[in-house]
N, C-alpha and C positions, 0 to 999 in steps of 0.2 A: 418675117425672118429672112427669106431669100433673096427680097429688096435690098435687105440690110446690107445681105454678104454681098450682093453685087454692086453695091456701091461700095463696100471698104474695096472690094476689089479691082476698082477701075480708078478710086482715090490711091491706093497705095503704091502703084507704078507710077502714078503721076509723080507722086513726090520721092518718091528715088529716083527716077529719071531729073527732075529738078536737084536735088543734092548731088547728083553726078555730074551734070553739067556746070554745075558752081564749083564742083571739086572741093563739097566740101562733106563725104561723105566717107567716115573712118575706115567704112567696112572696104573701101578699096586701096586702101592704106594697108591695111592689114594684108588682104590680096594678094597685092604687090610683095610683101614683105617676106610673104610664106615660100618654105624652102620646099612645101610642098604644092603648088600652083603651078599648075602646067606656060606651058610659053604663051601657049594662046590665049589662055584669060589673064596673062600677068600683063601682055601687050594688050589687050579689050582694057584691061582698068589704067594700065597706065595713060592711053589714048585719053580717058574717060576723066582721070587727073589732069590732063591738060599738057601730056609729056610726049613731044613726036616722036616717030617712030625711030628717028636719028640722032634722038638725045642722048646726052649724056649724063648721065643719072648718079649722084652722089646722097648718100644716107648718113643720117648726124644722130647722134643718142643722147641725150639729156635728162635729168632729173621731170617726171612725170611733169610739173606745174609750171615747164618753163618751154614748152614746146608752141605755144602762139606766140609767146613772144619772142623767140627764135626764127619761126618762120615771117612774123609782121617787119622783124629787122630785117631779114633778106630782099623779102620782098620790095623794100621801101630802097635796096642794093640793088633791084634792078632783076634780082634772080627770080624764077620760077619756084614755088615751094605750097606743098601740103604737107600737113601734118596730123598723125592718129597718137594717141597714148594706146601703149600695146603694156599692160600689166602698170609696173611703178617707173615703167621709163616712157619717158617719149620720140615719135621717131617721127623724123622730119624728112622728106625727099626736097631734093633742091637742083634744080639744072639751071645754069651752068654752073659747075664746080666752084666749091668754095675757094679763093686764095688764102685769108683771113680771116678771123673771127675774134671780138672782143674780148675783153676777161670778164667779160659780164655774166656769161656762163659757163655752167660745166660742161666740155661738147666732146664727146667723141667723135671722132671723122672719120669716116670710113671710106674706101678707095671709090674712084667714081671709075664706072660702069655702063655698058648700054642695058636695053633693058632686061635681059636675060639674065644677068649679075647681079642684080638688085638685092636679092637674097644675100648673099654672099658682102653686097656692101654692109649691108645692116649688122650683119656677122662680125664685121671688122669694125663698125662704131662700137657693137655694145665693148667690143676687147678693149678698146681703145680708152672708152669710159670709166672701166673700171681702172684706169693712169693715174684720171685725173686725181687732183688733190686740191683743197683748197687757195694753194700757196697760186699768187699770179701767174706766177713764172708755168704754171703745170694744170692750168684750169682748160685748158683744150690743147690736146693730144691727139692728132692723127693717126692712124693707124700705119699709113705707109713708113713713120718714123719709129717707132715700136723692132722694127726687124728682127732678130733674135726672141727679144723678152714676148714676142706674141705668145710664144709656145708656152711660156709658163703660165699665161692665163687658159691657153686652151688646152691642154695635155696633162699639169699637175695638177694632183689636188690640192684644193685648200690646205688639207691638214697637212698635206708636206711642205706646203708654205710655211706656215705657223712653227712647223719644228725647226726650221732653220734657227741654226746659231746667231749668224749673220740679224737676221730679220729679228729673232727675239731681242739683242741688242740695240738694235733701234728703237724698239718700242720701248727699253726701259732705258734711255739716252732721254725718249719722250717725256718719261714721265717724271724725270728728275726736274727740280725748282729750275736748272738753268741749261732744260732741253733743249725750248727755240729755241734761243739765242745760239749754243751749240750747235743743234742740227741747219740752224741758216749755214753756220760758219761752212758746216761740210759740204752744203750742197755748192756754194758757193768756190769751193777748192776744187771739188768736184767737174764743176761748169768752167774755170778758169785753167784749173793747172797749175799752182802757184801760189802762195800767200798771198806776193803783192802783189799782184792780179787782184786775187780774191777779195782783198780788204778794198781795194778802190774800187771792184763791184760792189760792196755793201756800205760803200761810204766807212770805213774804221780806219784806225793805225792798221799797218800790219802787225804790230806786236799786241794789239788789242786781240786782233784775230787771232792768229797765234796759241793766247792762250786759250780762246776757245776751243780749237781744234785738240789743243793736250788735254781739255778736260773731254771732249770725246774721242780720243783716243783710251782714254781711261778708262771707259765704260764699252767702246769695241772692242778692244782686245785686239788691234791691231795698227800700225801705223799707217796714216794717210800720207808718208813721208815722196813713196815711189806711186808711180802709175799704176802697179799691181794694187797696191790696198788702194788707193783710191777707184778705181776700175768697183773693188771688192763691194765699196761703202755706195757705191752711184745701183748698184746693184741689190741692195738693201733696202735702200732707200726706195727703188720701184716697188720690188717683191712686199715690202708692208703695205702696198697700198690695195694689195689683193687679199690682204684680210677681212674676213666678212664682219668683221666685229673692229674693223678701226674707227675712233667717233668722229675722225678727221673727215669721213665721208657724207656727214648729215644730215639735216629732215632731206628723205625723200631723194637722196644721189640714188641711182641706181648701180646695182651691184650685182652682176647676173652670175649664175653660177659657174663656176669651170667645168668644162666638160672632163670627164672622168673616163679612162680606162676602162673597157669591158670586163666586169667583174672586179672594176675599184668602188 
């Protein structure tokens, strides 16, 4: 019996010193990621991942099952990247900073750091992830671009999401037979400023769009006529995407929870 243990025990160093130096070993993923890891073992693993000491360190959040192939795409970019699945999301470390990223995936991005920040980047992907939305245009989301609207994924809760006027509007704009097409229109006035703008971003007449936009005006209760209501509607349209129960999020997005008020 004591043979035994003395060999699991001179076998099991071996092979985590071996997955450490392949960098491919979760538990220092995890490590790295924890807002509770001191400096000194968060630099020993990230060393150990293959990240010098002068790096520049960016963390990305994705849907759990899409995390190797996020990091094989970088990699094959030229970037430095490991990656662990932490619960239903997956979280990728990447140096040098991403400029780009496909619409292939759902990605949160989160600010790039040295390596004392790491924590804090991952912080800013999962916020970032919880943007995205299936639509091309919204499938990765930075965090640095977020400014403002961070705070309502970090600071409110859900349920005060969910009772918005505003946001309950969108959702049932959703659910009517000629929601898409409607809510393209909006997002699209939204992003241009304009009808005709807007129509020749979506390929339409402008008087096709047009009457899009009056059939969701109908169901917001406000006009997207000035900057105010549109401002109002570009601000809806994020806020419903922090609902925990929107299906626009599917198999497997990750959807972390908002941090709550002491005593919320």
């Amino acid at each position: 019996m004591l043979e035994r243990f003395a060999g699991a025990a001179e076998v099991t160093p071996e092979r985590a010193a071996a997955l450490a130096q392949a960098g491919n070993d979760p538990a220092l993923v995890e490590l790295v990621l924890s807002a509770d890891a001191g400096e000194a073992e968060r630099a020993r693993a990230l060393r150990l991942l293959g990240f010098g000491p002068a790096a520049r360190v960016q963390v990305l959040a994705g849907p759990a099952g899409d995390g190797a192939a996020l990091a094989a795409h970088l990699r094959a970019a030229g970037h430095h990247a490991r990656t662990a699945r932490m619960g239903d999301t997956a979280a990728v470390l990447v140096s040098p900073e991403v400029d780009r990223l496909p619409e292939t995936w759902r990605v949160g991005v989160g600010p790039p750091v040295d390596g004392a920040g790491v924590a804090g980047s991952w912080t800013g992907a999962r916020t970032a992830l919880r943007f995205t939305d299936p639509h091309p245009a919204d499938r990765v989301v930075n965090w640095a671009d977020l400014g403002a609207l961070a705070l309502f994924a970090t600071h409110v809760p859900d349920e005060a999401v969910s009772g918005l006027a505003d946001v309950r509007a969108v959702e049932e704009l959703s659910r009517r037979p000629y929601g898409a097409e409607a809510l393209e229109a909006v997002r699209a006035l939204c992003a241009e400023g304009s009808v005709r703008r807007a129509a020749a971003a979506v390929h339409l007449h402008h008087s096709s769009l047009a009457a899009r936009i009056a059939r969701a005006e109908a169901v917001l209760g406000f006009s997207l006529a000035d900057p105010a209501g549109r401002l109002r509607a570009h601000l809806a349209l994020q806020l419903v995407r922090l609902r925990p129960d929107v299906s626009g999020a599917g198999p497997g997005a990750a959807r972390p929870p908002a941090r709550r008020r002491p005593g919320g």
